[in-house]
Backbone as numpy.savetxt, mean C-alpha at the origin, in Angstrom:
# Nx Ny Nz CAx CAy CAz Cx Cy Cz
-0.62 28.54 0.07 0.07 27.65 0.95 1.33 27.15 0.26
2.57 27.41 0.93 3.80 26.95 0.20 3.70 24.92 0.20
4.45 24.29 -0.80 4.55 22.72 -0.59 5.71 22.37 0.20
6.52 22.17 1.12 7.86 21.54 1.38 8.25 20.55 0.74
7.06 19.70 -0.42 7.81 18.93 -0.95 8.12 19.07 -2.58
7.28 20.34 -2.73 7.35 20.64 -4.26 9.12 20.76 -4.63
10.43 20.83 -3.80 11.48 20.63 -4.54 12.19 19.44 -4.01
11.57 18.88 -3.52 12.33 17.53 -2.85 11.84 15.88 -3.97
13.06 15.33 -4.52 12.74 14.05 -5.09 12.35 12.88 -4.05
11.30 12.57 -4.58 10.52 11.61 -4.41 11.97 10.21 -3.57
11.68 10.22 -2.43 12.62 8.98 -1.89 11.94 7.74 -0.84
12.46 6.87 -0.18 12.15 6.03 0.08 12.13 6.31 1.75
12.82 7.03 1.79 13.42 7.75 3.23 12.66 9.14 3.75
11.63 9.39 3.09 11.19 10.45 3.33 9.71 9.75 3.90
8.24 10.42 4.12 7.43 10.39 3.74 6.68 9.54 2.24
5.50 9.56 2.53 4.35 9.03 1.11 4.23 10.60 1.01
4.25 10.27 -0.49 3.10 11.57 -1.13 2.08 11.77 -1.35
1.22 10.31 -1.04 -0.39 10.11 -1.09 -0.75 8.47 -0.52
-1.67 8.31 -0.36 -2.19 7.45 0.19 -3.80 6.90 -0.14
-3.51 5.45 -1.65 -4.49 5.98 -2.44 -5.23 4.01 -2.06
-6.60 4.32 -2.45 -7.45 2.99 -2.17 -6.74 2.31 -2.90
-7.17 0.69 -2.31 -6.72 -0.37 -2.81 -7.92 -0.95 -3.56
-8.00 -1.33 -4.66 -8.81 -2.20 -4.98 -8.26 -3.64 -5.32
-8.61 -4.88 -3.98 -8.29 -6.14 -4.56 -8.17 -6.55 -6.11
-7.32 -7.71 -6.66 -7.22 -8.37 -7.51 -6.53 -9.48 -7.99
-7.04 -10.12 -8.01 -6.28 -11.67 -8.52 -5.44 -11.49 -9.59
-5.24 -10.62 -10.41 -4.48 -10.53 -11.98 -3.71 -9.35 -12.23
-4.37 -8.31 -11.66 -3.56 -6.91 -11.57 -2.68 -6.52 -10.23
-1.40 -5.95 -10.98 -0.85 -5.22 -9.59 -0.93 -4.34 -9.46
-0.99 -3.38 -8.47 -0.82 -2.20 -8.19 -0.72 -0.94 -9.08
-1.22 0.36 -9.28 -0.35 0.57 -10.28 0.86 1.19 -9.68
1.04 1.36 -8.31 2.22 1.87 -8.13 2.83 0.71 -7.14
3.90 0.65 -6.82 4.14 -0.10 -5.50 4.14 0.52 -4.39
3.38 -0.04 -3.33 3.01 0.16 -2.33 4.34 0.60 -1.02
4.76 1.23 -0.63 5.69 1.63 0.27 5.44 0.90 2.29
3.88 0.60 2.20 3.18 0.08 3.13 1.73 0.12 2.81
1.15 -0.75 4.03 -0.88 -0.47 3.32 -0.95 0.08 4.86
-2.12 0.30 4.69 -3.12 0.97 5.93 -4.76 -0.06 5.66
-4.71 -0.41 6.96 -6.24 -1.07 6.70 -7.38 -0.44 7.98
-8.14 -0.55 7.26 -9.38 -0.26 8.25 -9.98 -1.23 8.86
-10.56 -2.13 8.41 -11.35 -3.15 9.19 -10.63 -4.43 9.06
-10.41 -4.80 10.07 -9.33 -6.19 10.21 -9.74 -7.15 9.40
-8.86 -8.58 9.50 -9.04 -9.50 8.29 -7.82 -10.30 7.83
-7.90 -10.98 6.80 -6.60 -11.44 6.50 -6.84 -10.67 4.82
-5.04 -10.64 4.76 -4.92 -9.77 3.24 -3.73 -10.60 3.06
-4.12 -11.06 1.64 -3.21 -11.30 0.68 -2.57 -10.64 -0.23
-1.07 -11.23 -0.59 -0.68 -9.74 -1.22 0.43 -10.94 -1.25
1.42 -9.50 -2.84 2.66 -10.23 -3.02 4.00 -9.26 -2.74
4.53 -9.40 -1.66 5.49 -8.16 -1.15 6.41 -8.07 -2.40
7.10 -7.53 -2.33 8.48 -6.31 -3.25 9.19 -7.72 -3.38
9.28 -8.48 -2.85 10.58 -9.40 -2.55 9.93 -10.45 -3.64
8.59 -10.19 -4.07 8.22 -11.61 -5.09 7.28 -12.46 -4.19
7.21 -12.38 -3.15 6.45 -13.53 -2.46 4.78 -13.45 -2.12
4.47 -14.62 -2.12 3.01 -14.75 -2.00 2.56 -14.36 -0.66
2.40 -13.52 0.00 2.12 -13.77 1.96 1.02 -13.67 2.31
0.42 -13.80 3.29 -1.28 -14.33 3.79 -0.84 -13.92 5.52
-1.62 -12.52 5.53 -1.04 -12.55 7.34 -2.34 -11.87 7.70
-2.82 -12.03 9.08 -4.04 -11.37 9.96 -3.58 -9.53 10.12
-4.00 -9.24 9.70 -3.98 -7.46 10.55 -5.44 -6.66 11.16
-5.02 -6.39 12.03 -6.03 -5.79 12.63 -6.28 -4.64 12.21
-8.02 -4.14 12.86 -8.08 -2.65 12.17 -7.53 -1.55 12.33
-7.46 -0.63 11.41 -6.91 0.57 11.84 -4.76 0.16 11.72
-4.64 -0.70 10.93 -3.26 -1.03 11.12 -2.43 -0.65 9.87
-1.33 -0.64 10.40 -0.90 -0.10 9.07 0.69 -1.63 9.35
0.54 -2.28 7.51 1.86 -2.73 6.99 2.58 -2.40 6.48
4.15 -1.92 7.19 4.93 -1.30 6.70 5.84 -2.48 6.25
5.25 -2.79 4.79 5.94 -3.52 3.76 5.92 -3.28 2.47
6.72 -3.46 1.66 6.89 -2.82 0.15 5.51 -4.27 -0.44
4.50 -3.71 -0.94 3.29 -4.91 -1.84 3.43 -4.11 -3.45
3.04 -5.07 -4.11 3.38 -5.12 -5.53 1.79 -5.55 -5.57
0.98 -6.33 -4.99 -0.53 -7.04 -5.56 -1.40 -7.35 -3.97
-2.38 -7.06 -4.44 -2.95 -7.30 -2.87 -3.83 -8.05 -3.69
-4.66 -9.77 -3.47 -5.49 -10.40 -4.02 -6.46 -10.56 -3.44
-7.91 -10.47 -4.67 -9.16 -10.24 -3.70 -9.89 -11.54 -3.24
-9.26 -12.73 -4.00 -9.35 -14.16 -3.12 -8.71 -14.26 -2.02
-9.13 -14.46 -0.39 -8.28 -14.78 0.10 -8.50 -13.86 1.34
-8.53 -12.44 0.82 -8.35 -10.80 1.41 -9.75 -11.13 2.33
-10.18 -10.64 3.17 -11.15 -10.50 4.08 -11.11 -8.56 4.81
-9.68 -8.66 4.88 -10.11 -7.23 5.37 -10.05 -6.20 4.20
-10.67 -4.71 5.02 -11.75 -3.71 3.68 -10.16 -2.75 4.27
-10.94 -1.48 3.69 -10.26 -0.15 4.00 -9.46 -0.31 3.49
-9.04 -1.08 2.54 -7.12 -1.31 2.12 -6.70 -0.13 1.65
-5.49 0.69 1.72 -5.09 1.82 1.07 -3.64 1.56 0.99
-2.71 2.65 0.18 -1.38 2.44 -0.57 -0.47 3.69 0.27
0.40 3.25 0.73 1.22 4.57 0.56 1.80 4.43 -0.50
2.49 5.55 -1.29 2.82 5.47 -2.25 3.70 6.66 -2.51
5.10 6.57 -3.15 5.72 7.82 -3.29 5.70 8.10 -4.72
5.28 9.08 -5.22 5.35 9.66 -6.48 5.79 10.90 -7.23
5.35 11.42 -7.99 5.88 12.55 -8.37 5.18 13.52 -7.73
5.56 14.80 -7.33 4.85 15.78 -6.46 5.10 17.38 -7.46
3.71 17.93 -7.22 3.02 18.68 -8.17 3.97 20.24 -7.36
């Protein structure tokens, strides 16, 4: 199977290159930054967007936030399924 993205750099304007679980945390960020989340089961999620800020918002299931997150915290968080888009290096 050929890749279409095996010669294309990694941009902001394109596509994710993966889309990886979230595991809440009060102390750790991300290890990548998040390009948007995807959630499965609704809830409120905490998190600290790209911009530095603390935010606390309801999303429903099956939703996806198309916001740059740096930390999603597991005080606070109620909804599951959390996942990352994420652009990275491509194989």
């Amino acid at each position: 199977m050929t890749n279409p993205f095996k010669n294309r750099m990694p941009s902001l304007n394109g596509p994710a290159h993966d889309l990886v679980p979230v595991t809440p945390s009060d102390s750790a960020d991300l290890p990548d930054t998040a390009l948007a989340l995807y959630v499965e089961t609704a809830g409120t999620l905490v998190y600290t967007s790209v911009a530095g800020e603390q935010r606390t918002t309801k999303v429903a299931a099956f939703s996806i936030l198309p916001v740059g997150v740096n930390r999603v915290f597991a005080t606070g968080t109620t909804a599951s399924g959390i996942q990352a888009f994420v652009v990275g290096k491509v194989a």
